[in-house]
C-alpha positions as CSV (number, residue, x, y, z in Angstrom):
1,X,0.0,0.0,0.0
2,X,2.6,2.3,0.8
3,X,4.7,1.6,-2.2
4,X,2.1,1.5,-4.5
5,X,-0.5,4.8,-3.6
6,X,1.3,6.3,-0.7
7,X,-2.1,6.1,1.0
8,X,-1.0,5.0,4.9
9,X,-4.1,4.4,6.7
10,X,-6.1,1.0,6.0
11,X,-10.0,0.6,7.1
12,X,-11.6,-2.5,7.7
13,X,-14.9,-1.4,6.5
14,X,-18.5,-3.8,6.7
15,X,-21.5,-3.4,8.3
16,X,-21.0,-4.7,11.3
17,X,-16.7,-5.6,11.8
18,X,-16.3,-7.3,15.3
19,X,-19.5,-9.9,13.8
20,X,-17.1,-11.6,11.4
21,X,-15.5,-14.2,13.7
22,X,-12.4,-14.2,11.1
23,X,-11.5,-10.5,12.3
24,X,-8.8,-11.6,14.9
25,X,-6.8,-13.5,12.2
26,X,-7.1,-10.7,9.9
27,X,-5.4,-8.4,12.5
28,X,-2.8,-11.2,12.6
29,X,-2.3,-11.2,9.2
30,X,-2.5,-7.3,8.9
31,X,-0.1,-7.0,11.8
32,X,3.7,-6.6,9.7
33,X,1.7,-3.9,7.9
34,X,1.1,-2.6,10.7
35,X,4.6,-2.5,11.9
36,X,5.6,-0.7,8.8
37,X,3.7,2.5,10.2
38,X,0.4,2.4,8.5
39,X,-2.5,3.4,10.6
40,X,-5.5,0.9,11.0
41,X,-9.1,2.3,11.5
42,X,-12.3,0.3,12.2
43,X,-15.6,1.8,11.3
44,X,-18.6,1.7,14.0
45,X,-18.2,-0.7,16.3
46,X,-20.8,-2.2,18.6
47,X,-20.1,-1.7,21.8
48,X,-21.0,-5.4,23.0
49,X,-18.7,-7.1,20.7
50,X,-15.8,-4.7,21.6
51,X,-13.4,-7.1,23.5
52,X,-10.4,-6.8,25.7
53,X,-9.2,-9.3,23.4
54,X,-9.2,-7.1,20.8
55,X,-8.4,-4.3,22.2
56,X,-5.1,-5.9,23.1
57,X,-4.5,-7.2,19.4
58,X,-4.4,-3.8,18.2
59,X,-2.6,-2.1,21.3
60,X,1.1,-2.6,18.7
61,X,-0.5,-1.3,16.0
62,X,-0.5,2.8,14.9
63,X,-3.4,3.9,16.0
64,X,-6.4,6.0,14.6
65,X,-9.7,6.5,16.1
66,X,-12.5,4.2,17.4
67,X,-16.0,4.6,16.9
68,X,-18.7,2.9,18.8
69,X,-22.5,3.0,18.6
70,X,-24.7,3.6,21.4
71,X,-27.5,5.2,18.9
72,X,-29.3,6.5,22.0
73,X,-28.7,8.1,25.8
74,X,-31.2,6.3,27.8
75,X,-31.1,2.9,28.7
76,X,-34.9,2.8,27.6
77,X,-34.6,4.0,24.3
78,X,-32.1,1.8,23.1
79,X,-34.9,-0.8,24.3
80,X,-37.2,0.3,22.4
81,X,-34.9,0.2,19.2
82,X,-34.0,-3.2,20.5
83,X,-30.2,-1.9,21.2
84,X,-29.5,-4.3,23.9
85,X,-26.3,-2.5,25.6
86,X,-26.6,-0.7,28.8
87,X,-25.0,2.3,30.4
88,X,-22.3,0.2,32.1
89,X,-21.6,-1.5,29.0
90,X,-21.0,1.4,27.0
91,X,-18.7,2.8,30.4
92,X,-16.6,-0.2,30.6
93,X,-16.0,-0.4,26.6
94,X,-14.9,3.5,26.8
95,X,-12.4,2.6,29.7
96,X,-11.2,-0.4,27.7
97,X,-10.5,1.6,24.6
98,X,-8.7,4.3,26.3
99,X,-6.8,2.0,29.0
100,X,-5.3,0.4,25.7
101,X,-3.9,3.2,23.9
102,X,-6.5,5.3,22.5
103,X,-6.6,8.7,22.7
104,X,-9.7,9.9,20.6
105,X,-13.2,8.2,20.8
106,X,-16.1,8.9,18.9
107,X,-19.9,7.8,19.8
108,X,-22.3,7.9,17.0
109,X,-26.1,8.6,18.1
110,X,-29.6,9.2,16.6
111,X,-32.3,12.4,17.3
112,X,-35.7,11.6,16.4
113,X,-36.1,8.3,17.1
114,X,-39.7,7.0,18.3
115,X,-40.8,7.6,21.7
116,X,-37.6,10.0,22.3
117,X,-38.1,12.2,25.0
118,X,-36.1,15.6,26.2
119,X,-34.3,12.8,29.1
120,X,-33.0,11.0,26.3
121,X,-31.3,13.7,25.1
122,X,-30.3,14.6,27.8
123,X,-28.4,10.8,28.4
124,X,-26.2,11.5,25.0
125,X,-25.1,15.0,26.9
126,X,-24.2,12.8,29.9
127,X,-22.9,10.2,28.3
128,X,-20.3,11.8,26.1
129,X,-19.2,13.7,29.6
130,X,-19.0,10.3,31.4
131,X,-16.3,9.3,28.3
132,X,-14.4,12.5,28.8
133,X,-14.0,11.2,32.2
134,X,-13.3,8.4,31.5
135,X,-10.8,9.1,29.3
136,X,-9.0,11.7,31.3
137,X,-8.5,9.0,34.1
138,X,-6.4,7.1,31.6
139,X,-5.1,9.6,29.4
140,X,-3.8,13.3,29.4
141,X,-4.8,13.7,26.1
142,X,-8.2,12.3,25.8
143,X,-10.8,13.7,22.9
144,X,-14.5,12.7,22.6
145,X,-16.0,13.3,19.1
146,X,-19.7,12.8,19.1
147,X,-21.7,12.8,16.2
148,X,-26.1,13.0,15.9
149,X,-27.7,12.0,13.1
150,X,-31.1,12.2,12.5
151,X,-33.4,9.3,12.0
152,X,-34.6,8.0,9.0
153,X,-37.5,5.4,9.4
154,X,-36.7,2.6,6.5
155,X,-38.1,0.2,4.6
156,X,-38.8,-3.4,5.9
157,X,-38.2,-2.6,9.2
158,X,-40.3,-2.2,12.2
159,X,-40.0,1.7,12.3
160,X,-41.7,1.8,8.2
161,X,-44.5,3.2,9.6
162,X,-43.3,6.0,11.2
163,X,-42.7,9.3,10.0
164,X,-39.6,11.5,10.4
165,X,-39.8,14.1,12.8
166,X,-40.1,17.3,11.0
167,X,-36.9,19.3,9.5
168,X,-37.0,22.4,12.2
169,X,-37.7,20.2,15.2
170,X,-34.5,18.0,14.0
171,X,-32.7,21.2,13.5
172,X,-34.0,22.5,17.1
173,X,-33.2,19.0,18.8
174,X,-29.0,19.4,17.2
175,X,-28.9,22.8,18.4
176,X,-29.9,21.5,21.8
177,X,-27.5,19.7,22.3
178,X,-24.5,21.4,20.5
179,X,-25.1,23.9,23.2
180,X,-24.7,21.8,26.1
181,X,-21.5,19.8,24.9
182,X,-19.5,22.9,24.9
183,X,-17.1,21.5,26.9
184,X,-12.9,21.4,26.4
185,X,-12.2,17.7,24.9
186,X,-15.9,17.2,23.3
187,X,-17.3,17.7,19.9
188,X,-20.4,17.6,18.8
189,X,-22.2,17.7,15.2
190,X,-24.9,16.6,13.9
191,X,-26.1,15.9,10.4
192,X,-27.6,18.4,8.2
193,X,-31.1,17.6,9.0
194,X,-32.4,18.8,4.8
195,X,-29.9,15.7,3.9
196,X,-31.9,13.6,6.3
197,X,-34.9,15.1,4.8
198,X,-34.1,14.4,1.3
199,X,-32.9,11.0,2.8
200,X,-36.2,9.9,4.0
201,X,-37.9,11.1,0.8
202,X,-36.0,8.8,-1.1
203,X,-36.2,5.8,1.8
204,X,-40.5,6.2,1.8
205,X,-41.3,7.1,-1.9
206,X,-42.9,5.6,-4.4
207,X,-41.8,4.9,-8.0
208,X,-42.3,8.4,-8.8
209,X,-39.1,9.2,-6.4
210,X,-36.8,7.8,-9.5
211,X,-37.9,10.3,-11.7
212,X,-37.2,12.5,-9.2
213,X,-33.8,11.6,-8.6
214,X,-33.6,11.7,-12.6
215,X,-34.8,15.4,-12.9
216,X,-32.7,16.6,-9.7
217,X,-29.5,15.0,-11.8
218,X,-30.6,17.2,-14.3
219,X,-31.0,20.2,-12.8
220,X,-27.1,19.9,-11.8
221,X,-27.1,17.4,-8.8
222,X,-23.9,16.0,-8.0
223,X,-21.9,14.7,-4.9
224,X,-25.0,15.4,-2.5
225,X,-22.9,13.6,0.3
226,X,-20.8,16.5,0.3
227,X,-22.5,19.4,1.9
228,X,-20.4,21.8,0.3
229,X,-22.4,20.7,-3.4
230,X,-25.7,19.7,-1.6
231,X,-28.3,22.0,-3.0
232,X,-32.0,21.4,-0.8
233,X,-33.8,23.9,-3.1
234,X,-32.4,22.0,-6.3
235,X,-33.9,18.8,-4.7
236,X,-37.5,20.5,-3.8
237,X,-38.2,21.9,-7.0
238,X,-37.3,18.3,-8.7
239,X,-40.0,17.2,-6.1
240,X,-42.4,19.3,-6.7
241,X,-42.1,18.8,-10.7
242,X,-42.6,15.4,-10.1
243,X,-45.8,16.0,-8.6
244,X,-44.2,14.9,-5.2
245,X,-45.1,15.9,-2.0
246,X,-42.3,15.7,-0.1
247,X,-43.2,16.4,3.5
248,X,-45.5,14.4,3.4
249,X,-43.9,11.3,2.5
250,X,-41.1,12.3,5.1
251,X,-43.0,12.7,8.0
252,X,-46.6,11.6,7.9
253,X,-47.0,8.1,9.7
254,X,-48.8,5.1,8.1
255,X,-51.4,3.4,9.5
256,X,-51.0,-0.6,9.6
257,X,-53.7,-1.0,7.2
258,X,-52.0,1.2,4.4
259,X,-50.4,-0.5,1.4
260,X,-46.9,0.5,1.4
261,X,-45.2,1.3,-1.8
262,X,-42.3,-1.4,-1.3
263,X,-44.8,-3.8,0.0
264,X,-44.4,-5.2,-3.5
265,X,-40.8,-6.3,-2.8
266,X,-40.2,-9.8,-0.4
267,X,-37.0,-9.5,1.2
268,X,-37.6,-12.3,3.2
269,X,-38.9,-10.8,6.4
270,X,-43.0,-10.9,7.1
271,X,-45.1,-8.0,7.7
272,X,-46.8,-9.6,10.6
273,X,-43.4,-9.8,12.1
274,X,-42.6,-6.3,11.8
275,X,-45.3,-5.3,12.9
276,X,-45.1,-7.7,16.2
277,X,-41.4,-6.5,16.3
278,X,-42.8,-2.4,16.9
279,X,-45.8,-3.9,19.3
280,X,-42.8,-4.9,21.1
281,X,-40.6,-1.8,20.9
282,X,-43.3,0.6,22.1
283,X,-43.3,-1.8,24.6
284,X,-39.3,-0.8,26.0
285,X,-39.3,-5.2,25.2
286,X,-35.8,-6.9,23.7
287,X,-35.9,-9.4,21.1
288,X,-33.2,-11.8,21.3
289,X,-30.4,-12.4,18.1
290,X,-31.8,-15.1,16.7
291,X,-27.7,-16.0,16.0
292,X,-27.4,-16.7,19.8
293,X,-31.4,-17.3,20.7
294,X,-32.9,-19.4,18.5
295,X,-35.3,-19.0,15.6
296,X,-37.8,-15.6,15.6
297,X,-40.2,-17.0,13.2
298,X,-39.5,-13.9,11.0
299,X,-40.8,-15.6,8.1
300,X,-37.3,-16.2,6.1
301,X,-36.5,-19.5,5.3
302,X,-33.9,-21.6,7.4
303,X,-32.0,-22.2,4.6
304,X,-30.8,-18.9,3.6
305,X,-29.4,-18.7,7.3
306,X,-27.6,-20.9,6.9
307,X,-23.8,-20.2,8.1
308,X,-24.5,-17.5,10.4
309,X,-23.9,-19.4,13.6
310,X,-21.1,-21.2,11.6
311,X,-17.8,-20.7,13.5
312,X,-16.0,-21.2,9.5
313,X,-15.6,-17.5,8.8
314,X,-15.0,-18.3,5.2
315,X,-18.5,-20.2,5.1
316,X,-20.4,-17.2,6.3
């Protein structure tokens, strides 16, 4: 890598890293690399797969940052979005990151989730404090990066019926807490809540949102990642030529009895399921992983689960 591009930082990038069981021998195989001063950086981690094992295995190696995932600051509204880590988890996986070398931590979290309440809010503010702390006792130089995004109900999921919390209430809701994290060794930002917007146009449209996309590439959109070329107004007028309207598929929320415009595409997963699945989230009730608790009855077939409790990384 460094011969070649120069480039001296490799990510291990995936959905989920610390699930693939082959992760500790790819460190071991990573590790000369390592040694010849590139930097390693893992991408969200969750914070109950963390390990002290692993921790360890990448003590040697040049360090970047780690990111974990709370997603929420109460204990109760990570029940709700089934999140099944608590505040002590999240504590000790802090004080395990920074007891083994690391000097910057970020913690990635959601506004706008169901149920969320000004409490909740209040935990991330808390939270990221408790990791300053944390870090401080272990390090002189300790930096806490967190970063809010808002929520974006999706697709085949129990949250589809939901509707995203209006644009100024997310804005509102960032501000918020911005202004209480003002604090030497913590940074806060949160996304740009018209991305989100736009986001959850796209996420709850119908067939119509395509053209949409079409005619908002043709009015000149380009790299809308990047907020620096992110237009909104471009976007909203390519809406509303397309006969779209956009707040309303945003943020209006579906009764059970609506036919969904993706309810035309089987991914696997039943309705009835979901719908059991956000019976059980309003509730504050955890559903097990059915990797570790058995079968949910979610209505995909066994076979195409196959491998996932397989302890042959290569036959996952």
């Amino acid at each position: 890598l460094l011969k070649s591009t120069g480039w001296e930082e490799l990510g291990l990038l995936s959905l989920s890293t610390c699930d693939y069981r082959g992760l500790l021998p790819v460190l071991d195989g990573l590790f000369p690399l390592m040694q010849e001063g590139i930097k390693l950086s893992l991408p969200s981690l969750r914070m109950d797969r963390f390990s002290v094992e692993l921790a360890s295995r990448l003590e040697a190696v040049r360090r970047g940052g780690l990111t974990f995932a709370p997603e929420a600051g109460s204990q109760r509204l990570r029940n709700v979005i089934n999140k099944k880590i608590t505040d002590e988890n999240i504590k000790e996986t802090i004080e395990t990151a920074f007891s083994h070398g690391w000097e910057r931590v970020k913690l990635y979290f959601m506004m706008g989730l169901p149920t969320e309440k000004e409490e909740d809010l209040v935990g991330i503010v808390k939270l990221a404090n408790e990791a300053l702390r944390i870090g401080k006792a272990n390090k002189k130089r300790a930096e806490i990066s967190v970063s809010v995004a808002g929520f974006i109900p999706k697709p085949h999921t129990p949250f589809q019926w939901e509707g995203q919390l209006p644009r100024d209430e997310l804005l509102e809701r960032g501000r918020w807490l911005k202004a209480r994290s003002k604090r030497r060794g913590i940074t806060l930002s949160y996304h740009d809540p018209d991305q989100s917007f736009i986001e959850a146009v796209i996420a709850k449209g119908d067939g119509r949102v395509a053209e949409a996309i079409e005619e908002a590439w043709r009015r000149g959109a380009r790299f809308d990642g990047w907020t620096e070329t992110f237009s909104f107004p471009l976007w909203m007028d390519a809406f509303e030529a397309c006969g779209l309207d956009a707040a309303s598929i945003a943020q209006r929320k579906r009764s059970a009895e609506e036919a969904l415009p993706w309810d035309h595409i089987d991914v696997g997963v039943d309705k009835a399921f979901l719908l059991s699945e956000r019976d059980r989230a309003y509730a504050g009730s955890i559903s097990p992983d059915c990797r570790v608790g058995g079968c949910l009855s979610c209505g995909w077939h066994l076979e195409g689960c196959r491998g996932v409790n397989s302890d042959r990384p290569d036959q996952v």
